[in-house]
MARMARKOL-45996 format. One record per residue: residue number from 1; x, y, z of N, C-alpha, C, O in turn. Coordinates in Angstrom, 1 decimal. Layout:
N
TORPA     n       nX       nY       nZ      caX      caY      caZ       cX       cY       cZ       oX       oY       oZ
TORPA   NUM        X        Y        Z        X        Y        Z        X        Y        Z        X        Y        Z
...
This chain:
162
TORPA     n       nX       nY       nZ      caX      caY      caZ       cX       cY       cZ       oX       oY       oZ
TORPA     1    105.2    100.9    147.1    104.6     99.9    148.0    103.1    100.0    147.9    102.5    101.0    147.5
TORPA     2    102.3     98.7    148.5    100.9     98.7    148.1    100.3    100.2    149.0    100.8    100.7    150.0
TORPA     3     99.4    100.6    148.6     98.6    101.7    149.3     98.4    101.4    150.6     98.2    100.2    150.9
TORPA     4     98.4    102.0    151.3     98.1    102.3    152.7     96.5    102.5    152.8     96.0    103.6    153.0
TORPA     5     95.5    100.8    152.8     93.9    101.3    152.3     93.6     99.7    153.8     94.3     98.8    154.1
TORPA     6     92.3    100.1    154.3     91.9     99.5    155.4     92.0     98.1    154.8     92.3     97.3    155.6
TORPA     7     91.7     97.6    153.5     91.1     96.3    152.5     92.8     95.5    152.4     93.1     94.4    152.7
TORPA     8     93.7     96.6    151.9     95.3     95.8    151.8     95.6     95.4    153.2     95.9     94.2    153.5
TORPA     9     95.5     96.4    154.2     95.8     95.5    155.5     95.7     94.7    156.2     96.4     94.2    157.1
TORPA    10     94.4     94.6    155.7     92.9     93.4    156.4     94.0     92.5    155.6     94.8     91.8    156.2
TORPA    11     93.9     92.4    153.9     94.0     91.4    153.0     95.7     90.9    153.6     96.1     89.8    153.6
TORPA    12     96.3     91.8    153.9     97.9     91.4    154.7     97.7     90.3    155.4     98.2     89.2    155.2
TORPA    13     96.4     91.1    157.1     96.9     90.2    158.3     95.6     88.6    157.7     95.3     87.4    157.8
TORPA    14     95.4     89.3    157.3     94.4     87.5    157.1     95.3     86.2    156.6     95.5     85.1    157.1
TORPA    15     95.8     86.9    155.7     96.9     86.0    155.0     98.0     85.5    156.0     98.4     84.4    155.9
TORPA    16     98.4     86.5    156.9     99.6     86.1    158.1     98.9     85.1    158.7     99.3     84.0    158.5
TORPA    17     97.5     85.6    159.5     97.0     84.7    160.2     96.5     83.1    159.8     96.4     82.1    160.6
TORPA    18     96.1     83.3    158.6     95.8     81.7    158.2     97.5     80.9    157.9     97.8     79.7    158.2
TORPA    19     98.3     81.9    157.3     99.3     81.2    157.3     99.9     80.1    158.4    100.3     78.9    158.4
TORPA    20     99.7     81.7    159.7    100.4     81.2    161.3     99.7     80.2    162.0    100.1     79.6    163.0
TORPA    21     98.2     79.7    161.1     97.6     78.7    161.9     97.6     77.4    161.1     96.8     76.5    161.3
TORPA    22     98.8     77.4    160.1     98.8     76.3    159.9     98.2     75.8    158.6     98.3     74.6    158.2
TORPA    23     97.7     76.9    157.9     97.2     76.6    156.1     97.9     75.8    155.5     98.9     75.8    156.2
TORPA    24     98.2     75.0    154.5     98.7     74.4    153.8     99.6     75.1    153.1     99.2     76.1    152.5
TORPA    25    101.0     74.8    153.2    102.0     76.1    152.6    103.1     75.2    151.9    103.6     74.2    152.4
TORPA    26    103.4     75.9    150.7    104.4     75.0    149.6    104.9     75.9    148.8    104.4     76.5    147.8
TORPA    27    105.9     76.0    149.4    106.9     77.3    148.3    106.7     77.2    147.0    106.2     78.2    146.6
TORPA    28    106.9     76.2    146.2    106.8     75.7    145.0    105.6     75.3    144.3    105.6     74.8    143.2
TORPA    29    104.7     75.7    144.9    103.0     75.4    144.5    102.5     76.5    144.0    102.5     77.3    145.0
TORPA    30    101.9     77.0    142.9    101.4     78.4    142.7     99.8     79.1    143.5     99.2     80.0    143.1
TORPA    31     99.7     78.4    144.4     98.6     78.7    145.0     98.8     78.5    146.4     98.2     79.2    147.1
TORPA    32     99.7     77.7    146.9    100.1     77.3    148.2    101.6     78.1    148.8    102.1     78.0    149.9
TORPA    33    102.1     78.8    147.9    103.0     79.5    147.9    102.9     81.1    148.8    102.0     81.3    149.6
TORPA    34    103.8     81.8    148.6    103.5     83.5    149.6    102.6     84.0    148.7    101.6     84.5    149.2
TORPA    35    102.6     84.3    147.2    101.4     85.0    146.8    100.1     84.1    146.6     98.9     84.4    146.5
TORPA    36    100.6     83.1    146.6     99.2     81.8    146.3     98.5     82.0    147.4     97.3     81.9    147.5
TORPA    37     99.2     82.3    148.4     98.1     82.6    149.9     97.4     83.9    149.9     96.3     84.0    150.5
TORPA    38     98.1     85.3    149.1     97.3     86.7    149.3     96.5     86.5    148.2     95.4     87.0    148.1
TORPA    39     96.8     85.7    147.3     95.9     85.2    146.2     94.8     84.5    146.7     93.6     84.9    146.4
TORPA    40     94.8     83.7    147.4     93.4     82.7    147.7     93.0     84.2    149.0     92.0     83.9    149.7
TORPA    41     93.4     85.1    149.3     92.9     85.8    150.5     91.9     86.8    150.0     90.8     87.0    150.5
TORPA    42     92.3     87.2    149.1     91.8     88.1    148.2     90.6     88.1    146.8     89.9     89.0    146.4
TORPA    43     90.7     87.0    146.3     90.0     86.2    145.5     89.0     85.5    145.9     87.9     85.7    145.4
TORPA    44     89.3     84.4    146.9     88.7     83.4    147.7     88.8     81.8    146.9     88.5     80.7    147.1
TORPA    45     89.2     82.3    146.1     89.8     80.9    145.0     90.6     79.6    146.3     90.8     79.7    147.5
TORPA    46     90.7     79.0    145.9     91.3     77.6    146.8     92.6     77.7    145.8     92.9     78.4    144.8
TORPA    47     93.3     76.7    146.5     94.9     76.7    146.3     95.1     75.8    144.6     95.7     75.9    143.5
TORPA    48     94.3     75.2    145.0     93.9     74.4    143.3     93.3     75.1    142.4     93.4     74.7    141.2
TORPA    49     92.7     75.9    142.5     92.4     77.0    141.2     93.3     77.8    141.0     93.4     78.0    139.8
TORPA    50     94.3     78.7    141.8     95.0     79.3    141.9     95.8     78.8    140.7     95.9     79.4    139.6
TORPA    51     96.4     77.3    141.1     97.8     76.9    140.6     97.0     76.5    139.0     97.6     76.9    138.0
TORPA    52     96.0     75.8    138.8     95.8     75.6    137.9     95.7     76.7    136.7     96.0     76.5    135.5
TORPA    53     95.0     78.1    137.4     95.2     79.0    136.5     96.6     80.0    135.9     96.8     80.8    135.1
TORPA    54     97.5     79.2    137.1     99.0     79.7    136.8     99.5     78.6    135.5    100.2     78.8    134.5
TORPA    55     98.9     77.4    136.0     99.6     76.7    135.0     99.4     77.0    133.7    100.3     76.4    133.1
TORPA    56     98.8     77.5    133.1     98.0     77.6    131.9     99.0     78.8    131.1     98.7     79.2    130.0
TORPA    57    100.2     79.4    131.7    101.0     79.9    131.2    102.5     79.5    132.0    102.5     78.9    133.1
TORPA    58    103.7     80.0    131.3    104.9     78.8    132.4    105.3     80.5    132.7    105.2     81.6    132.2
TORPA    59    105.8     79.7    134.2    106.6     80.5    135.1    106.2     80.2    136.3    105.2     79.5    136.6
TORPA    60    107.0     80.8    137.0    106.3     81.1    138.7    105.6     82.1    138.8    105.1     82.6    137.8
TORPA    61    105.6     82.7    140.1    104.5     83.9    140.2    105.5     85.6    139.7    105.1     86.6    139.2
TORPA    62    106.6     85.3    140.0    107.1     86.2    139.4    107.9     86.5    137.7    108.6     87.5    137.4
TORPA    63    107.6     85.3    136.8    107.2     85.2    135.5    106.2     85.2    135.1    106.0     85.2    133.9
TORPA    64    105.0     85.2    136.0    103.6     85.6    135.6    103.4     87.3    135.7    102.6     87.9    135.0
TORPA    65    104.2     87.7    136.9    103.8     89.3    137.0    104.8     89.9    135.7    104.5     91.0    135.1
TORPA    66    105.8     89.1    135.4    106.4     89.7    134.4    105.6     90.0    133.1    105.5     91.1    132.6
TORPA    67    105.0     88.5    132.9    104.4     88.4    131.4    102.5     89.1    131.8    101.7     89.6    130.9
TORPA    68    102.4     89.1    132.9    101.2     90.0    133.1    100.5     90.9    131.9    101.2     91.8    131.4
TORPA    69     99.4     90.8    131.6     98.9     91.2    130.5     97.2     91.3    131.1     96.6     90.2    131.4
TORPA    70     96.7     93.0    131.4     95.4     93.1    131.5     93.9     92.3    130.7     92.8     91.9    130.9
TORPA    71     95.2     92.5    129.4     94.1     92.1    128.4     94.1     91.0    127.6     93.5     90.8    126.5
TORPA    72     95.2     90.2    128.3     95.2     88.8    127.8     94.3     87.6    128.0     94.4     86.5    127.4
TORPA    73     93.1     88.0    129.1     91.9     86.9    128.6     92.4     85.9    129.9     91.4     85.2    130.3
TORPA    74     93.5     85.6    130.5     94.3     84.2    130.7     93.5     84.4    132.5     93.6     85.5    133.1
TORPA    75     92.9     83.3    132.9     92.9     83.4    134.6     93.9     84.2    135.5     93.7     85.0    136.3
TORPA    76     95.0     83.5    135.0     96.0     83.8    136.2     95.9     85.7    136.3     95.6     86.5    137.2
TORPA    77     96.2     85.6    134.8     95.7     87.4    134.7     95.0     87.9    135.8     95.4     88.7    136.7
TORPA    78     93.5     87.2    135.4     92.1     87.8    136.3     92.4     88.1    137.4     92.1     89.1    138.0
TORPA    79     93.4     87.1    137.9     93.8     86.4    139.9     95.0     88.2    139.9     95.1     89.1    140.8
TORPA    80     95.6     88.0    139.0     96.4     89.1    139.5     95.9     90.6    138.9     96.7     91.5    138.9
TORPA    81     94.7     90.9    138.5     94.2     91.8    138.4     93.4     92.3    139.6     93.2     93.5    140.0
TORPA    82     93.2     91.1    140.0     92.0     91.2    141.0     92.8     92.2    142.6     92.3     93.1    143.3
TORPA    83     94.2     91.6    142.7     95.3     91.9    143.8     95.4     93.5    143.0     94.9     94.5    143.6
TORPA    84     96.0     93.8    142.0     96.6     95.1    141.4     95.3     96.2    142.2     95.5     97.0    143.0
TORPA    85     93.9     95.7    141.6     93.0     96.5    142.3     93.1     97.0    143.6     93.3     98.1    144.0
TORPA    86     92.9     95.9    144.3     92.9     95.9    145.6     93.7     97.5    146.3     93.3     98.5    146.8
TORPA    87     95.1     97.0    146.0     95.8     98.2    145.8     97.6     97.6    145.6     98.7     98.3    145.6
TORPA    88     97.4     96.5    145.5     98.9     95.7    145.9     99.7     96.5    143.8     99.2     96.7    142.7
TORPA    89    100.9     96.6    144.5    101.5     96.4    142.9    102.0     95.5    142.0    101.7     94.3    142.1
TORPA    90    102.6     95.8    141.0    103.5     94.3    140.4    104.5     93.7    141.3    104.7     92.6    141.5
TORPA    91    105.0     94.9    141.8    106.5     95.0    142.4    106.5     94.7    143.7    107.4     94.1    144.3
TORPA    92    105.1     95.0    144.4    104.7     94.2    145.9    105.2     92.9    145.7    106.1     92.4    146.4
TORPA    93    104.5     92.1    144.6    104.1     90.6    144.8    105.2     90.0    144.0    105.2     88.8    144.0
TORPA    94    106.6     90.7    143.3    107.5     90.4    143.0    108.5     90.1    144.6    109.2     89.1    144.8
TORPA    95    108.3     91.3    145.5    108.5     91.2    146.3    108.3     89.6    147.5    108.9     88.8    148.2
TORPA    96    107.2     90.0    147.3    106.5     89.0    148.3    107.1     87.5    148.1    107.6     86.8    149.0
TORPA    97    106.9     87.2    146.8    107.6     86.0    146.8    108.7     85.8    147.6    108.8     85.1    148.5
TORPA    98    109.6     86.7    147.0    111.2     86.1    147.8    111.0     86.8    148.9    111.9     86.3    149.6
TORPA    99    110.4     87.7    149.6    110.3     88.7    150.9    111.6     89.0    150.8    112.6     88.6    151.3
TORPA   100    111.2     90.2    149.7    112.5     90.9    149.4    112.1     92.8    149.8    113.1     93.4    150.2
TORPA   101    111.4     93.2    149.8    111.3     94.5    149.8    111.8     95.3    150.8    111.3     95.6    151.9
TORPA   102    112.9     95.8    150.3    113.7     96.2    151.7    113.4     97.5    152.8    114.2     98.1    153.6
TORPA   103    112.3     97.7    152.6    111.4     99.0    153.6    110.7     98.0    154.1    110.0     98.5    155.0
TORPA   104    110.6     96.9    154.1    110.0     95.9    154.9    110.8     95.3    155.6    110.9     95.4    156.8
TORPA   105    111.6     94.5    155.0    112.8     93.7    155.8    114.1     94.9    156.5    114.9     94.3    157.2
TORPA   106    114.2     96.4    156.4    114.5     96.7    157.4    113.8     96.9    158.3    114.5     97.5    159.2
TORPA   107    112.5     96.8    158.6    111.7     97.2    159.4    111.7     96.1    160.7    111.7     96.6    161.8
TORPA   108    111.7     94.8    160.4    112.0     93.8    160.7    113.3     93.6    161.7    114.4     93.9    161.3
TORPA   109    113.1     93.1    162.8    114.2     93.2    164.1    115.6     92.4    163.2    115.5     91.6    162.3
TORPA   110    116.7     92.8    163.8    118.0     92.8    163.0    118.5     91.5    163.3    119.3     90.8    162.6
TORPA   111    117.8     91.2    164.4    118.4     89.4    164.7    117.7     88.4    163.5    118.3     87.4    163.0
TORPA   112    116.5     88.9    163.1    115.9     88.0    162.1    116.2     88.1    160.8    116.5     87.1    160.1
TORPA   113    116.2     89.5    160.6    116.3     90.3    159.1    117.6     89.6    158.3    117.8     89.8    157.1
TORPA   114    118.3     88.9    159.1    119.2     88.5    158.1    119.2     86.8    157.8    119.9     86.3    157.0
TORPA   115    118.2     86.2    158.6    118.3     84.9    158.3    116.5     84.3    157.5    115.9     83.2    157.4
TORPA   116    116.3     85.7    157.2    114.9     85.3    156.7    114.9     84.5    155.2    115.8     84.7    154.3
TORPA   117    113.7     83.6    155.2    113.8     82.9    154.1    112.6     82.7    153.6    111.5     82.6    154.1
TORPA   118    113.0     82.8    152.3    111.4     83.2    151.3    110.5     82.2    151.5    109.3     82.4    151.5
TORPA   119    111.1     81.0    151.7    110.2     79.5    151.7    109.7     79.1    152.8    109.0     78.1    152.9
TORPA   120    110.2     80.0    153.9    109.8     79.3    155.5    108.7     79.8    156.0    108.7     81.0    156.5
TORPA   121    107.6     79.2    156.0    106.4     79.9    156.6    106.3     81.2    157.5    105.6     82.2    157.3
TORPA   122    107.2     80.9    158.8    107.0     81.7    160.2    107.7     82.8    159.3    107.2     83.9    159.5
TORPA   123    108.8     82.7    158.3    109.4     83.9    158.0    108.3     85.0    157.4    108.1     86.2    157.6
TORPA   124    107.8     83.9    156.5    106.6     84.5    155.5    105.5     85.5    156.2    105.0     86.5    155.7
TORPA   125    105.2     84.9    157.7    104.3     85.1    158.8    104.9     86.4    159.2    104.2     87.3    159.4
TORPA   126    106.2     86.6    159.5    106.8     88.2    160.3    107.2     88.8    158.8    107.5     90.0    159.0
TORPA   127    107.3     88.6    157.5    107.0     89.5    156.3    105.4     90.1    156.3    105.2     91.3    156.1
TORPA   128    104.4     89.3    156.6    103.3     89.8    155.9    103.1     90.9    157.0    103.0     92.1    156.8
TORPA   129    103.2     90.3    158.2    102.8     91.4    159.4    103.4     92.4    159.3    102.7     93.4    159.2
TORPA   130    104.7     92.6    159.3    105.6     94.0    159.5    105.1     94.5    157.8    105.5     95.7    157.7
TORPA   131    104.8     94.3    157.2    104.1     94.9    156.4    102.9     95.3    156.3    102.8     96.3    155.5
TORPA   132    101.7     94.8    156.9    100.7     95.4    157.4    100.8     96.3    158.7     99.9     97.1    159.0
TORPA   133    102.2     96.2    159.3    102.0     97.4    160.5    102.9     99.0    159.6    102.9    100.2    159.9
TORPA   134    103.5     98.4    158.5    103.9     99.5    158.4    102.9    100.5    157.0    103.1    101.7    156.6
TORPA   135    102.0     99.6    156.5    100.9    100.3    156.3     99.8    100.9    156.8     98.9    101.6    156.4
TORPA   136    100.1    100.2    158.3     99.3    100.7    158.9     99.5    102.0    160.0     98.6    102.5    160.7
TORPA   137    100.7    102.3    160.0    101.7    103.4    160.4    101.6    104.2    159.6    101.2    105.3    160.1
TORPA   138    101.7    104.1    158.2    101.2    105.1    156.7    100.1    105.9    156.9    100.0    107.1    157.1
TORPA   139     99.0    104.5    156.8     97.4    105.3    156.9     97.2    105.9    158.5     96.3    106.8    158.7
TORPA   140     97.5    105.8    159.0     97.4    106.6    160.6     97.9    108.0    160.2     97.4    109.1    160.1
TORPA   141     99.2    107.6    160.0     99.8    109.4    159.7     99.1    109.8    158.8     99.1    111.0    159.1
TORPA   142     98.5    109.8    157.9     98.1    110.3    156.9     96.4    110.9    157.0     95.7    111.7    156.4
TORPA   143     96.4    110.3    158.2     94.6    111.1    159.4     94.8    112.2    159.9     95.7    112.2    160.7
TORPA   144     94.1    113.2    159.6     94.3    114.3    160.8     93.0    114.9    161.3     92.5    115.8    160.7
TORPA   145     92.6    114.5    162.0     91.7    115.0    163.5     91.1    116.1    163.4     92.1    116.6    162.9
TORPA   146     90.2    117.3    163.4     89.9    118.4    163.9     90.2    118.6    165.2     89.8    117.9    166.2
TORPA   147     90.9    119.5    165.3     91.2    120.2    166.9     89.8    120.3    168.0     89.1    121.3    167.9
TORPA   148     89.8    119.8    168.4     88.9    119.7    169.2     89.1    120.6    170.3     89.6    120.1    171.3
TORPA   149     89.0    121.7    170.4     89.5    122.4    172.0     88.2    122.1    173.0     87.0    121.9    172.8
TORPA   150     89.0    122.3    174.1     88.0    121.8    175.3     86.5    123.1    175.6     86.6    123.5    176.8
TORPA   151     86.2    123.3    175.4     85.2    123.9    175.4     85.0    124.2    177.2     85.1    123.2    177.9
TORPA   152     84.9    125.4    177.8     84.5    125.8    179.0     83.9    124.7    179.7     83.8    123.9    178.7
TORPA   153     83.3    124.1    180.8     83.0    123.9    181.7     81.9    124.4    181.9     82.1    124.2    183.1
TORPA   154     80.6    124.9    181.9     79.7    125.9    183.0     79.9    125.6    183.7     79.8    124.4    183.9
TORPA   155     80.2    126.4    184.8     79.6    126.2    186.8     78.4    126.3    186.9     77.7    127.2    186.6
TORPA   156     78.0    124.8    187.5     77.1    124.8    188.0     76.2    125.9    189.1     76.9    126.3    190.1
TORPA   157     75.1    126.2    189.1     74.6    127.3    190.0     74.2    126.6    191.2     73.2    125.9    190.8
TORPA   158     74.4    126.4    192.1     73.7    126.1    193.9     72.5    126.8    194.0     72.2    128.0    193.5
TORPA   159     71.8    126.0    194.6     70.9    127.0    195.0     70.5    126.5    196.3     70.6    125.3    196.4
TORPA   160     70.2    127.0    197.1     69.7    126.8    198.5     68.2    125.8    198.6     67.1    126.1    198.1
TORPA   161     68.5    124.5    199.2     67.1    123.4    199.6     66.5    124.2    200.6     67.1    124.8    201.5
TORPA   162     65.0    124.1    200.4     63.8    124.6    201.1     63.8    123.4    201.9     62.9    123.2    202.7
């Protein structure tokens, strides 16, 4: 799963929230799609560059992560290089498409978890989130604090008003 880093989960809820308010969303669009959205979140590319630089090789987004090549020169490459950094994997955004990753989707309340669908926005919207909370459950645990002990008190000294 992607790293547990403040930048993946920012790049998570951004993507939920432009989704939930209504972004332009098209399963079948390589830019307007579930990774076409952490793609334009992350990049800043628009949904038309996105797809145009997918088109320039065939497949969807998950025949692109297949044929994925660092050093192939190709945009779409760049766009999914750009995500690999960040901290996302191949296997995240294989994921992501179909909101398949099953540490995610059990995570996900049991009434929903079985009627979720890769192409429905709101679905896509409680995939990104419960995966930003559960990276964000990761990087918490993975903090630890100096003990702070409470240090004495002094008592104050009284002194008698003249």
């Amino acid at each position: 799963m992607a790293h547990p880093t403040l930048p993946v989960i920012q790049a998570l809820r951004d993507t939920a929230q432009r989704l939930a308010t209504q972004a332009p969303y098209q399963w079948g669009h390589m830019g307007s799609c579930n990774c076409g959205h952490l793609a334009q979140t992350i990049t800043q590319l628009t949904k038309a560059e996105i797809h145009a630089r997918a088109m320039q090789r065939y497949g969807d987004w998950e025949r692109q992560i297949v044929d994925y090549c660092p050093t192939s020169g190709l945009p779409i490459d760049q766009t999914i290089d750009e995500m690999l950094a960040l901290g996302f994997t191949r296997r995240d955004l294989t994921h992501l498409e179909r909101i398949s990753d099953p540490t995610i989707r059990a995570a996900i309340p049991f009434e929903r978890r079985d009627a979720l669908r890769h192409n429905q926005r709101d679905d896509v919207v409680l995939y990104l989130r419960t995966w930003a909370d559960l990276l964000e459950r990761d990087l918490l645990a993975g903090i630890s604090l100096p003990d702070f002990a409470a240090a004495p008190v002094p008592t104050p000294v009284l002194t008698a008003a003249h």
